[in-house]
C-alpha positions in Angstrom: 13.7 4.0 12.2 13.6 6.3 9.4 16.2 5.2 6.6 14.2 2.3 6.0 10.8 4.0 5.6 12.5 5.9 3.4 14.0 3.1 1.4 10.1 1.4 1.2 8.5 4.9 0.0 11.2 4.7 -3.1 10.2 0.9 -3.7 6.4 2.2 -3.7 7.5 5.5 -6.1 8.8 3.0 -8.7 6.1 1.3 -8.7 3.3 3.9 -8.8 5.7 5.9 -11.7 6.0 2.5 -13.7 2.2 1.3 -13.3 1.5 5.1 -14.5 3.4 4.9 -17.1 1.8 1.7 -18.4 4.7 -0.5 -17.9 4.1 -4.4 -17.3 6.3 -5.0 -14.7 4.7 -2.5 -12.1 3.1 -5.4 -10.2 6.6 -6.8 -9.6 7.7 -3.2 -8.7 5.1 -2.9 -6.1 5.8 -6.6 -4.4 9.4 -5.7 -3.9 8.6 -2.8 -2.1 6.7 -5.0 0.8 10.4 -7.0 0.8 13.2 -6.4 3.5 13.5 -3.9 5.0 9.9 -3.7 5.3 8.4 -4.4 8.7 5.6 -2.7 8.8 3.4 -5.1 7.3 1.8 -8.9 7.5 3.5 -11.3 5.8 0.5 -12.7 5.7 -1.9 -10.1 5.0 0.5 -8.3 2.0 0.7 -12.0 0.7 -2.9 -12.5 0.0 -3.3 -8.9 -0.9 0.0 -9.4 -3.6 -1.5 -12.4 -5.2 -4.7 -10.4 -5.9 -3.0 -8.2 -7.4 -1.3 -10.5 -9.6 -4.2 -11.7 -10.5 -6.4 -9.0 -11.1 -4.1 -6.1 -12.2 -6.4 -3.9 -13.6 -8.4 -3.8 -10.6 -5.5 -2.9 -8.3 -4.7 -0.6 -10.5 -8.3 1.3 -9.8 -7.7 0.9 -5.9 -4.3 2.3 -6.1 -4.8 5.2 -8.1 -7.7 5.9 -5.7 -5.5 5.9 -3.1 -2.4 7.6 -4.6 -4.3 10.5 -6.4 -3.6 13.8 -4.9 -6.8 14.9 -5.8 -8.6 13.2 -2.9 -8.5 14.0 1.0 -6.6 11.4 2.5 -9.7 10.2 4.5 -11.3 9.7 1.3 -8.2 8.0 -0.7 -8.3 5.5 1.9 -12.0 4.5 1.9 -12.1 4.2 -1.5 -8.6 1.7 -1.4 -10.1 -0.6 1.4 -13.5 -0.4 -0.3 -12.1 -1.8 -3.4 -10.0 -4.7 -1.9 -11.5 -8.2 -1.7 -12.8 -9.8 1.1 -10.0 -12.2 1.8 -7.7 -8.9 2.8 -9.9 -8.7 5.6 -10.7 -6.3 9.3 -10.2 -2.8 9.5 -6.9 -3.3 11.3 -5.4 -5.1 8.5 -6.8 -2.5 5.3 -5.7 0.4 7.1 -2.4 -1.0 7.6 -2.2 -1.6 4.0 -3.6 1.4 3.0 -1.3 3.3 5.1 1.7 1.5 3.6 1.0 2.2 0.6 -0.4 5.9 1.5 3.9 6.3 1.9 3.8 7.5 -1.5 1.7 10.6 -0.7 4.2 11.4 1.9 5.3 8.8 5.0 6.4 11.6 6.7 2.7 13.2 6.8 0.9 9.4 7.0 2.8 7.1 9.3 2.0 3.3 8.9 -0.6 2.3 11.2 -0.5 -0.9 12.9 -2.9 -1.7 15.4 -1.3 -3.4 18.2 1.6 -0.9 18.4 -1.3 1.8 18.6 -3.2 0.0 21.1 -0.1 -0.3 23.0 0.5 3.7 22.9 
C-alpha cells in the first residue's frame, strides 16, 4: 500500500520540478503521474481535470503552484486549488480528492489521498 504512493509522489515531483523550471513538457509529466499504479483517483474525474490542463496551461499552472507552495497552510493551498478549477471538475468529494492527490508533493505521508466513499466507509 505504500510503494506505489510513493512511486505516484515521484511522477508528481517531476512534474512540479519541470513545470518550475519552465519546461514544456510538464503537462505531460503531470498526466503520467495519474497513470498505473495510481488508484487513488477517477478515471473520469482526472480525465476532464487533464484535458483542462492541456488546454489551459497557464491556468493550471496558477492552481498548482497555489497548492504546491509551502508558503500556505494546507487548508488554505487547498481552497485556493479547488477554487481555481472549472466547473466541469465538479462536488467537493471529487476536488478534494484531486487536491489531495496532488497535495502528495507536499508530503503523502502527512496528507493521505482522500476519497470519499472509503471515508464514509471508515
Amino acid at each position: 500500500e505504500r510503494n506505489y504512493k510513493l512511486e505516484i509522489r515521484d511522477h508528481l515531483l517531476a512534474a512540479r520540478d519541470a513545470m518550475l523550471a519552465g519546461a514544456p513538457e510538464w503537462p505531460r509529466l503531470l498526466r503520467r503521474a495519474f497513470g498505473s499504479p495510481n488508484n487513488l483517483t477517477s478515471w473520469r474525474m482526472h480525465a476532464k481535470y487533464l484535458d483542462w490542463v492541456d488546454a489551459h496551461s497557464n491556468d493550471a499552472r496558477v492552481a498548482l503552484l497555489a497548492l504546491w507552495s509551502d508558503e500556505r497552510d494546507i487548508s488554505e493551498a487547498v481552497e485556493a486549488f479547488a477554487s481555481a478549477l472549472p466547473d466541469d471538475v465538479s462536488g467537493a468529494g471529487t476536488r478534494t480528492n484531486l487536491a489531495t492527490f496532488l497535495a502528495a508533493v507536499r508530503g503523502i505521508e502527512s496528507y493521505p489521498v482522500y476519497r470519499a466513499t472509503a471515508f464514509s466507509a471508515a
